[in-house]
C-alpha positions in Angstrom: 0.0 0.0 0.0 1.0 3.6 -0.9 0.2 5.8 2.0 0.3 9.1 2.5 1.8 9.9 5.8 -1.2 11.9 7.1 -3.4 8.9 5.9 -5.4 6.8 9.1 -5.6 3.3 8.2 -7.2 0.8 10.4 -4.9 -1.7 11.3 -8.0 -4.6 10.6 -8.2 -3.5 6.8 -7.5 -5.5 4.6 -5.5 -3.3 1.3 -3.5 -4.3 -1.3 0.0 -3.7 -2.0 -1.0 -1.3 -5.1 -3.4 0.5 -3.3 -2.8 4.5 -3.3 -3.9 6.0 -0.3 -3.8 9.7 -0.4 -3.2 12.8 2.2 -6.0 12.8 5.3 -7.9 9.6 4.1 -9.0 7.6 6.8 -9.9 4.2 6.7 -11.4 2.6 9.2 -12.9 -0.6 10.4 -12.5 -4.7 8.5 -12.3 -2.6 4.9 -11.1 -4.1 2.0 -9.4 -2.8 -1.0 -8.1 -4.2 -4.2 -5.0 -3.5 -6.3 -5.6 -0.9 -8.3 -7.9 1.5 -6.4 -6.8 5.3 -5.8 -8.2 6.6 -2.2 -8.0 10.4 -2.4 -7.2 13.2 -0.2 -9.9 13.8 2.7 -11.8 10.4 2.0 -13.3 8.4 4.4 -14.2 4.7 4.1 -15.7 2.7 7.4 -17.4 -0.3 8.1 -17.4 -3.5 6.4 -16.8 -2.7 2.8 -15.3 -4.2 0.1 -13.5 -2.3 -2.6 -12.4 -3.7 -6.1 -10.1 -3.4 -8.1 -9.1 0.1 -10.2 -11.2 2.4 -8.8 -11.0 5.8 -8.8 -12.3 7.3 -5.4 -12.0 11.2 -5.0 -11.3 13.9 -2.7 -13.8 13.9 -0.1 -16.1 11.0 -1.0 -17.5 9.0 2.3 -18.2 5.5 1.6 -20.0 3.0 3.9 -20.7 5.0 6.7 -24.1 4.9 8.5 -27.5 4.9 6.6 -29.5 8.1 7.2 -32.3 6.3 8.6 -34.0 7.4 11.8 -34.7 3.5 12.5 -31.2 2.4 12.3 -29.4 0.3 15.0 -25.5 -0.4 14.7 -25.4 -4.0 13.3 -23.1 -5.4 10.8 -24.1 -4.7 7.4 -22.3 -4.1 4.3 -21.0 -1.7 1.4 -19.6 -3.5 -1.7 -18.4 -1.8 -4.4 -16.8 -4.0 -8.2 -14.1 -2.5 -10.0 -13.1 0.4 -12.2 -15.5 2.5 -10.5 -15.2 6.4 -10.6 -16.4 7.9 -7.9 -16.0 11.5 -7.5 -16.0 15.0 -5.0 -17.7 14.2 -2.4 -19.9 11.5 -3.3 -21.7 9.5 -0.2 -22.1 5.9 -0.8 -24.0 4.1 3.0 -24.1 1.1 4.2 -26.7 -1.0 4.5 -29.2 -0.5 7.1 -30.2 -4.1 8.0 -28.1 -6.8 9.9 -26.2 -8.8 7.2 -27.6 -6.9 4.0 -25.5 -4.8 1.5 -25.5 -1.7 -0.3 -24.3 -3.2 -3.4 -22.3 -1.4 -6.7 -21.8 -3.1 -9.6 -18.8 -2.4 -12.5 -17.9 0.9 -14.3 -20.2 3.2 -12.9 -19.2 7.1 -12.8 -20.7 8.9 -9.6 -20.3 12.3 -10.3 -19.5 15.2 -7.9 -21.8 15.4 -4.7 -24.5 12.6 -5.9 -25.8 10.1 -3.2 -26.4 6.6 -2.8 -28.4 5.6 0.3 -28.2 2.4 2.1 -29.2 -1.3 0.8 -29.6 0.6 -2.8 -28.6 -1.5 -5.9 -26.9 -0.2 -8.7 -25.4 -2.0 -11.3 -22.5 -1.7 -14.5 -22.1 1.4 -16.6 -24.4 3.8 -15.1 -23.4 7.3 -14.9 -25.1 9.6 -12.0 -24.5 13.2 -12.7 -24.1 15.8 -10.2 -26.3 15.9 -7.1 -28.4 12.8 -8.3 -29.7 11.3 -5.0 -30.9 7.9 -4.4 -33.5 7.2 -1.3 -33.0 4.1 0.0 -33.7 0.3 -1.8 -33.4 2.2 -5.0 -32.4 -0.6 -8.1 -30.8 1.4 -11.0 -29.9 -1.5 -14.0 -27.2 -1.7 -15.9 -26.4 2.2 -18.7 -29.2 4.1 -17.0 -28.2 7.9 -17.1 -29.6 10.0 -14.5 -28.9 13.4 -15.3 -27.8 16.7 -12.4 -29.8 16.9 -9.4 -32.4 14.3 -10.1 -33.8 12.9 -6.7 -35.2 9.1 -6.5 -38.1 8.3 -3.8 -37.1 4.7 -1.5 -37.9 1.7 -3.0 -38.5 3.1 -6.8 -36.4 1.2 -9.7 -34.8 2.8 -13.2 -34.4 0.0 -15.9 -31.7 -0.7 -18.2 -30.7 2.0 -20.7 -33.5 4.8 -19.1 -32.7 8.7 -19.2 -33.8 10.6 -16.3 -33.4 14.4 -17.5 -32.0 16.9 -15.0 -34.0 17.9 -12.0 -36.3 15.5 -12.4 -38.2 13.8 -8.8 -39.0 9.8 -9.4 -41.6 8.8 -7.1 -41.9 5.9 -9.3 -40.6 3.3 -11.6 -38.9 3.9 -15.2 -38.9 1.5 -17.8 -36.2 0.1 -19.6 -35.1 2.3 -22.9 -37.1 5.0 -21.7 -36.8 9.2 -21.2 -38.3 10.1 -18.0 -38.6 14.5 -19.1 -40.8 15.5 -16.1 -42.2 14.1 -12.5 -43.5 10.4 -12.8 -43.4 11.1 -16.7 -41.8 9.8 -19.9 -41.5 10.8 -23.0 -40.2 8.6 -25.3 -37.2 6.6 -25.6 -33.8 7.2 -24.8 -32.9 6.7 -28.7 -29.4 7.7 -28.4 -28.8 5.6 -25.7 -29.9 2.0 -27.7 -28.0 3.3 -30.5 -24.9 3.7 -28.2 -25.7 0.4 -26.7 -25.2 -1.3 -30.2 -28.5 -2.5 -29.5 -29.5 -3.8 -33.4 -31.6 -1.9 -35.4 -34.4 -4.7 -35.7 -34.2 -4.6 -31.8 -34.8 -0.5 -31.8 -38.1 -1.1 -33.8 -39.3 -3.7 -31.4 -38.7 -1.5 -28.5 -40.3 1.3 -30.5 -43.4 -1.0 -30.8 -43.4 -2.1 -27.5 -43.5 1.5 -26.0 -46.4 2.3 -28.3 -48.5 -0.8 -27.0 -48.0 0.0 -23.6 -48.4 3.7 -23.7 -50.8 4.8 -26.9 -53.0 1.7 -27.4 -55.1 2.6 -24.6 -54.9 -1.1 -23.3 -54.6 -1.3 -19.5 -50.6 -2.0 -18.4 -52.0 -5.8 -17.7 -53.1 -6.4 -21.3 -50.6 -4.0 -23.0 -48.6 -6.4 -21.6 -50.0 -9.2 -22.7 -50.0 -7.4 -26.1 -46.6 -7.1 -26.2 -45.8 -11.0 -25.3 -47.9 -11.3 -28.8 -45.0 -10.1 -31.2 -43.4 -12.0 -33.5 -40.5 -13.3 -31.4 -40.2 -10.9 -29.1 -36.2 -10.2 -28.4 -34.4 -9.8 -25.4 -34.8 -6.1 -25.0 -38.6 -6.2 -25.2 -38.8 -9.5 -22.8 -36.9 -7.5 -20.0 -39.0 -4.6 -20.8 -42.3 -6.7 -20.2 -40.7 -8.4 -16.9 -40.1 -4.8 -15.7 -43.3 -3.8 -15.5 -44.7 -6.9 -14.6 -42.6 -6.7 -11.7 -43.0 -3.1 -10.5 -44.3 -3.0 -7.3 -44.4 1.5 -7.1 -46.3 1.7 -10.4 -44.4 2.9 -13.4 -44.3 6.7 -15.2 -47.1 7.5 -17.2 -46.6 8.8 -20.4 -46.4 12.5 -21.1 -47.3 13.7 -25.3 -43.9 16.3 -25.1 -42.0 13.9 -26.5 -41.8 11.1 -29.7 -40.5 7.7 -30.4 -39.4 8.3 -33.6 
């Protein structure tokens, strides 16, 4: 490990040898790192949290420290965090709140500058939180959402693979895969750009496209949109997790708002 001098480390962590541990980070508590991982100036990770490899954690950030829940009751529960994550200025990442369960991070995610993951929330590869984006707690974010600056997520809501949430924006409740959430509880289209990005096949795109029109301009009820959409012509993948989804949602889903097109 390559630590600063002013740098607290637990003796109890566990950090690899090519661990960079900069000026006035303190690390306390059964942490563990991985090679790779750059702990900033100022940081401070606690608790039991595991760190993987080649992340980038910046000046500031606090990661696994105590939920903010009024209910909470020092247990042992659990931060964990994959690899090549970039997590930035003063980003807040809690632990879980329950005895034995995990605030969990996946792969490749960039936390930008002052944006907030509360305890036992799920989030999982590639998705980028922009500035002041807050997560209540239990939130599930799948894998490429994009939430943009100082977008704020209610507990318990989910954001599904590929969605856009558009800068201060509240989510009170769930947004479907592919989609553009423009307003409160609204979507308007698809996040286009995004599928294209993906490499998500252009045969795919139209099936999405179709999908999102059964579900929100039929005027079919969600349970026999649904059952609409399971109707295609071999559904692919895209539109199968889009169905399961909403099939699953247990906060409701966005409803759909005309300021906006598919096309």
């Amino acid at each position: 490990m390559k630590q600063h001098p002013t740098a607290l480390v637990d003796s109890g962590a566990r950090i690899d040898e090519d661990v960079t541990v900069g000026p006035y980070a303190v690390i306390s508590g059964p942490v563990r790192i991985a090679s790779g991982t750059e702990v900033m100036a100022h940081a401070h990770i606690s608790g039991h949290t595991e760190i993987g490899r080649d992340n980038q954690i910046h000046i500031g950030a606090v990661i696994g420290h105590i939920p903010q829940h009024l209910g909470y009751k020092p247990c042992v529960s659990h931060t964990r965090i994959g690899d090549r994550n970039v997590i930035r200025e003063y980003v807040t990442i809690h632990r879980s709140w329950e005895e034995g369960s995990a605030t969990v991070i996946g792969n490749d995610n960039c936390f930008m500058a002052m944006s907030h993951v509360a305890h036992d929330c799920r989030v999982g590869d590639q998705v980028i939180m922009a500035n002041g984006a807050l997560l209540g707690g239990h939130v599930e974010v799948e894998d490429k959402a994009f939430l943009s600056g100082n977008t704020v997520f209610h507990q318990f809501t989910r954001v599904g693979r590929l969605a856009m949430v558009s800068g201060l924006v509240g989510v009170g409740v769930d947004v479907p895969p592919f989609c553009t959430a423009g307003a409160r509880n609204l979507v308007c289209g698809l996040n286009i750009v995004g599928l294209r990005r993906a490499g998500i096949a252009p045969e795919n795109r139209t099936q999405i496209k179709q999908a999102f029109k059964i579900l929100y301009r039929s005027g079919h009820t969600i349970k026999n949109a649904l059952l609409e959409i399971e109707k295609m012509d071999h559904p692919c993948e895209e539109v199968l997790h889009f169905v399961e989804f909403i099939r699953n949602s247990k906060r409701g889903i966005c409803r759909f708002s005309s300021n906006g097109d598919t096309d």
